[in-house]
SEKOL-57747 format. One line per 10 residues: for each residue x, y, z of C-alpha. Coordinates in nm, 4 decimals. Example, Ala and Ser with C-alpha at 12.3 -4.5 7.8 and 13.67 -1.06 7.14 Angstrom:
BEGIN
1.2300 -0.4500 0.7800 | 1.3670 -0.1060 0.7140
//
This chain:
BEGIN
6.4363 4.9130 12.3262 | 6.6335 4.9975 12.6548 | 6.9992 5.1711 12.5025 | 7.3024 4.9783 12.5344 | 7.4321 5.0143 12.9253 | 7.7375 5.2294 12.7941 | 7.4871 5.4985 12.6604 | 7.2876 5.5262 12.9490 | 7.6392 5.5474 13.1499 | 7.7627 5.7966 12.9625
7.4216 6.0292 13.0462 | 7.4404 5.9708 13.3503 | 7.8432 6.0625 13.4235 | 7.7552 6.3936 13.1638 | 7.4809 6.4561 13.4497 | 7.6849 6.3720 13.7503 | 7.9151 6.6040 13.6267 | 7.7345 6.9007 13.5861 | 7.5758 6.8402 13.9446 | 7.8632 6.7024 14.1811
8.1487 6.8990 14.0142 | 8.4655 6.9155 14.2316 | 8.2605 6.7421 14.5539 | 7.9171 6.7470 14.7219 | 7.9820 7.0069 14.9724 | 7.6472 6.9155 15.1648 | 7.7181 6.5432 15.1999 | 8.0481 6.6319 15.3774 | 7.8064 6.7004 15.6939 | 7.7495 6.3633 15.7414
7.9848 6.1305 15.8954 | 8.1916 5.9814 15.6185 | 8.1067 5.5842 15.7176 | 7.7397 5.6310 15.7819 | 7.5542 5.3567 15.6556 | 7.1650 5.4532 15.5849 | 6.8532 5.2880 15.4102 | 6.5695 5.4947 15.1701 | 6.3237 5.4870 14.9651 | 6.1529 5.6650 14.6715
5.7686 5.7241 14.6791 | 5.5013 5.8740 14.4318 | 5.3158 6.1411 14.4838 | 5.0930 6.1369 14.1533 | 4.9629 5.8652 13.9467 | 5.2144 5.7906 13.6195 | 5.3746 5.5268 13.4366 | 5.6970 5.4130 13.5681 | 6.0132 5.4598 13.3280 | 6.3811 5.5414 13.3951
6.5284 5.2385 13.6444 | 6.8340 5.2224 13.4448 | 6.9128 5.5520 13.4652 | 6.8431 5.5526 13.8468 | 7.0503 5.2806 13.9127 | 7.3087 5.4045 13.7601 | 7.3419 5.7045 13.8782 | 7.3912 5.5471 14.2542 | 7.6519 5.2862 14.1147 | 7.8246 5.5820 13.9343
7.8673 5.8134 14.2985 | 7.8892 5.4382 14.4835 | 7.8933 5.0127 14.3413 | 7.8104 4.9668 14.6788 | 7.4320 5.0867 14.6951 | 7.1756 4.8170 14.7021 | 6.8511 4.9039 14.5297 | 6.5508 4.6697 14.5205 | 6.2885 4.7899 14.3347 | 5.9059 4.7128 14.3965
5.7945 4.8756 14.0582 | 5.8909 4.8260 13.7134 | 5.9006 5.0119 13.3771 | 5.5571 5.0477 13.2567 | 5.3593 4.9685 13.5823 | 5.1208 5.1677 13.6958 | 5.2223 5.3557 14.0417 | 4.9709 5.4948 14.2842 | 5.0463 5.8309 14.4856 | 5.2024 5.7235 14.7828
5.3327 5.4113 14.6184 | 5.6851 5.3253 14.7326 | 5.9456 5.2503 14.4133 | 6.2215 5.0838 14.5363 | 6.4203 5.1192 14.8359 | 6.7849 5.1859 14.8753 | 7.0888 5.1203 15.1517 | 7.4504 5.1610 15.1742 | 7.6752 5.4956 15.2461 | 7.4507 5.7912 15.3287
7.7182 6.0454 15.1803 | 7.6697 5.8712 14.8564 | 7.3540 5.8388 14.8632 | 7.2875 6.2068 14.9545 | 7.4920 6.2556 14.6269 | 7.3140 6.0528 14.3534 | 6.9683 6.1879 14.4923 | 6.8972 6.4643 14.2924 | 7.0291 6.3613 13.9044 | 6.8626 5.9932 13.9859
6.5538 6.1378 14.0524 | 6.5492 6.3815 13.7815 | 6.5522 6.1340 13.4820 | 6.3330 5.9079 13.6830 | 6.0882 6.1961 13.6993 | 6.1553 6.3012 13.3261 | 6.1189 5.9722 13.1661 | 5.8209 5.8861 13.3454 | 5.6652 6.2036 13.2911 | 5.7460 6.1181 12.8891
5.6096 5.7510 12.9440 | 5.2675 5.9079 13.1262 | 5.2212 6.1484 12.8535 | 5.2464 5.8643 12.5773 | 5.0186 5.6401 12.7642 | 4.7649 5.8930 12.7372 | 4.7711 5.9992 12.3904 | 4.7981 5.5732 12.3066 | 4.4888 5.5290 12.5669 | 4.3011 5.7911 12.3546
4.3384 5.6710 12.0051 | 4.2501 5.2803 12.1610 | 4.0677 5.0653 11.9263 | 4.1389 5.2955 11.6214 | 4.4109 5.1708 11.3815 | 4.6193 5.4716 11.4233 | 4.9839 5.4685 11.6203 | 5.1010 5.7261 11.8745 | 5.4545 5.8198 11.7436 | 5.7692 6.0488 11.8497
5.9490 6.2726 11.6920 | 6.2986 6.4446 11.7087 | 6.1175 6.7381 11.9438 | 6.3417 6.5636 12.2198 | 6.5277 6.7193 12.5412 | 6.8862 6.7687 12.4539 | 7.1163 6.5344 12.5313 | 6.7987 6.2686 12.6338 | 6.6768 6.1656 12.2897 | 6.7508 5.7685 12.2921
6.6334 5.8197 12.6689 | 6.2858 5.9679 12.5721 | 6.2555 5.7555 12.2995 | 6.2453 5.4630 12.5158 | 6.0414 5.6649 12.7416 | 5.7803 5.6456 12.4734 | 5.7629 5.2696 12.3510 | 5.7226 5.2099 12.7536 | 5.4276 5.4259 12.7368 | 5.3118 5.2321 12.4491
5.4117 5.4810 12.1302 | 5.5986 5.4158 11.8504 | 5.9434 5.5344 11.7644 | 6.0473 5.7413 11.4611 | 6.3750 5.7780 11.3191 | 6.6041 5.8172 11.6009 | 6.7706 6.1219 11.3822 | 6.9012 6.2486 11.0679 | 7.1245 5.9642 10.9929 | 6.8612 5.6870 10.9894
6.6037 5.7747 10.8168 | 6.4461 6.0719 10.5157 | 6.1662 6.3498 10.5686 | 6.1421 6.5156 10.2910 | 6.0070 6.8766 10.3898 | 5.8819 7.1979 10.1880 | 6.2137 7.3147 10.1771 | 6.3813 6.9809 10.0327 | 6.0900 7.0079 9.8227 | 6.1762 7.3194 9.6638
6.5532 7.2676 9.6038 | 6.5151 6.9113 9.4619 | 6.3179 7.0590 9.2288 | 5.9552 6.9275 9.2705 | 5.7847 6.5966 9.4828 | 5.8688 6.3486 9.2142 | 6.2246 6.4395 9.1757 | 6.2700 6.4382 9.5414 | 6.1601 6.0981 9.5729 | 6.3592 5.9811 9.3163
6.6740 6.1751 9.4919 | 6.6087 5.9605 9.8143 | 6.5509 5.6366 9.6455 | 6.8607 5.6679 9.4106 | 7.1055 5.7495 9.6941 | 6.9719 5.5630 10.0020 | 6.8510 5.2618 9.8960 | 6.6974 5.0984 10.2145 | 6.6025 5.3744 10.4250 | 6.2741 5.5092 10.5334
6.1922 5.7405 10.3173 | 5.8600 5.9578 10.4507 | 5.7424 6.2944 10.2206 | 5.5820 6.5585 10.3868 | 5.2697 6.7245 10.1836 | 5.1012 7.0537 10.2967 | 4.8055 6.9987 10.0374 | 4.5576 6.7553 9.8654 | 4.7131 6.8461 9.5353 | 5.0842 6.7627 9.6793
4.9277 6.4115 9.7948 | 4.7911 6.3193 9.4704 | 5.1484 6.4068 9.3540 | 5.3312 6.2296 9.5993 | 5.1475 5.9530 9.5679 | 5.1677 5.9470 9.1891 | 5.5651 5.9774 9.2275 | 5.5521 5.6012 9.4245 | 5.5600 5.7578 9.7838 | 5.4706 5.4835 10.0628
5.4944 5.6793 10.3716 | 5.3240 6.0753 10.3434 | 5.3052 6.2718 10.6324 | 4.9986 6.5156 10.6421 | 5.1031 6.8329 10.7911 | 4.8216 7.0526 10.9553 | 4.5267 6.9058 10.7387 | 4.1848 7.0188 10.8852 | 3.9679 6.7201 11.0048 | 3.7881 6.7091 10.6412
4.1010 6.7488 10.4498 | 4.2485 6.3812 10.6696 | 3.9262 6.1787 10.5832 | 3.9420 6.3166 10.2117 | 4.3705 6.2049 10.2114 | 4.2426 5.8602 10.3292 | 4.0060 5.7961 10.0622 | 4.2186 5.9317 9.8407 | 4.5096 5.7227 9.9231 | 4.2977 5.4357 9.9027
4.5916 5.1811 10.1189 | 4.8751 5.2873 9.8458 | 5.0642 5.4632 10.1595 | 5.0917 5.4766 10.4667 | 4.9359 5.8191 10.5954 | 5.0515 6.0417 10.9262 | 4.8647 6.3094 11.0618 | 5.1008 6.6026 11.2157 | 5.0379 6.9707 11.3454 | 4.8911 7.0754 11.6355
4.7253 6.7571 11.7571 | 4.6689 6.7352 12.0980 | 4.4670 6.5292 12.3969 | 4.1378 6.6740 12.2889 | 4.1886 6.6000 11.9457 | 4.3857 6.3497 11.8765 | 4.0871 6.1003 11.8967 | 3.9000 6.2812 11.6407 | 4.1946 6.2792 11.3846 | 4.2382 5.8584 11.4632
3.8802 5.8108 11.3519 | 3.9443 5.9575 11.0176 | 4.1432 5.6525 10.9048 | 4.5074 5.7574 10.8990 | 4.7857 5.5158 11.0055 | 5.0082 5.7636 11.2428 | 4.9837 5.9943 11.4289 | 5.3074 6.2160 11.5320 | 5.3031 6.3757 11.8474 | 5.5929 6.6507 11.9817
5.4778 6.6968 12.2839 | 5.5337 6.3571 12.4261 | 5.8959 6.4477 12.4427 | 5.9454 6.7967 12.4688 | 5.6164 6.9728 12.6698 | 5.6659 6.7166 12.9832 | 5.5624 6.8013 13.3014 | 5.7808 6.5888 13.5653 | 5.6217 6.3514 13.7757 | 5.6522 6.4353 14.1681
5.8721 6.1679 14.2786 | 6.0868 6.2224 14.6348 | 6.3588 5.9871 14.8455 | 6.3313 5.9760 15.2142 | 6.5325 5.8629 15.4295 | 6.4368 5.5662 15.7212 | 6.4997 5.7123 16.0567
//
């Protein structure tokens, strides 16, 4: 889901901020009343995600800036494929440039990424999902990123959801009372158990859990949890899954698949702005 306008506003100002500061010094070159038309082209193949943002950075510097895009969120682009083009003050323009184009080549790069990780598991049952690995400051951003690229989203952060780790484990004082912790004093909430072992599975499991995330089980030790689990849960594969493997771990029959580097290893997609002469 796109975030509510104000959100996206208030990433862009925190952006514009840290970029324009006191006043473009470059821009001040050009004649203050110059009126000037651009656009924004591709240079790689990607999936297309971050138009709010853009926009909003040019109606942030400028209201007067007219964009009309020619791709959407989630189309394919081309290299070479133009984006949108723009018109209206060139000082402006000249000013939103740069932070426009960096979350339009940061969420697209997330939205590629996902797409190919969802592309690989396709016609398995298992889901691409997120996790809380995001960029600072971009989470609700990337996490959008990622249903455009067809993923799934996971709790957005600690407030909305329980993952019960080794650690929470440990000072609950076992799986089963863990559980029981969560259910007694969030009633409603996700509640997903992380187990590092068959044995903890078996446990979990016995203690009611319906969501267990299986954290760096070997290819075997997945296709032994599903049988074992037998439909009773819902089972997630996490732990150093990548591009090469992640197709192998869908086929074993788990439900999820988590994913890190969707959000946080991205590699931004090449976009520029030129100007018309």
């Amino acid at each position: 889901m796109l975030p509510p306008i104000e959100t996206i506003g208030r990433s862009v100002a925190g952006a514009l901020a840290e970029d324009v500061g006191s006043g473009d010094l470059t821009a001040q070159l050009i004649p203050a009343d110059k009126t000037a038309s651009a656009y924004v082209i591709s240079r790689e193949q990607a999936i297309m995600c971050g138009a709010a943002w853009f926009e909003q950075c040019f109606r942030q510097v400028d209201p007067g800036i007219k964009i009309e895009w020619l791709a959407v969120d989630g189309d394919p682009i081309q290299p070479n494929q133009w984006l949108c083009t723009i018109a209206g003050n060139a000082r402006a323009m000249l000013t939103a440039e740069r932070c426009a184009l960096n979350f339009l080549q940061t969420l697209s790069a997330t939205a590629t990424q996902t797409r190919r990780y969802v592309d690989a598991v396709n016609s398995t049952r298992a889901q691409v999902m997120d996790t809380r690995k995001t960029l600072p400051g971009l989470r609700l951003a990337q996490k959008y990123a990622v249903t455009i690229g067809g993923g799934f989203n996971q709790r957005v952060g600690l407030f909305d959801g329980i993952l019960i780790k080794e650690n929470h484990i440990a000072a609950a004082g076992g799986i089963s009372q863990a559980l029981a912790a969560a259910a007694a004093f969030n009633p409603g909430v996700p509640v997903q158990i992380e187990v590092e072992n068959l044995a903890e599975l078996q446990a979990a499991l016995a203690a009611g859990a319906t969501l267990i995330l299986l954290d760096n089980f070997s290819i075997e030790q997945l296709q032994e949890a599903v049988t074992i689990c037998a439909g009773r849960a819902r089972l997630e594969a996490s732990g150093g899954i990548t591009l090469a493997t992640i197709r192998t771990v869908a086929e074993t029959g788990v439900d999820r698949i988590s994913i890190g580097s969707l959000t946080k290893d991205v590699n931004a997609i090449d976009f520029s702005m030129r100007f018309e002469s």
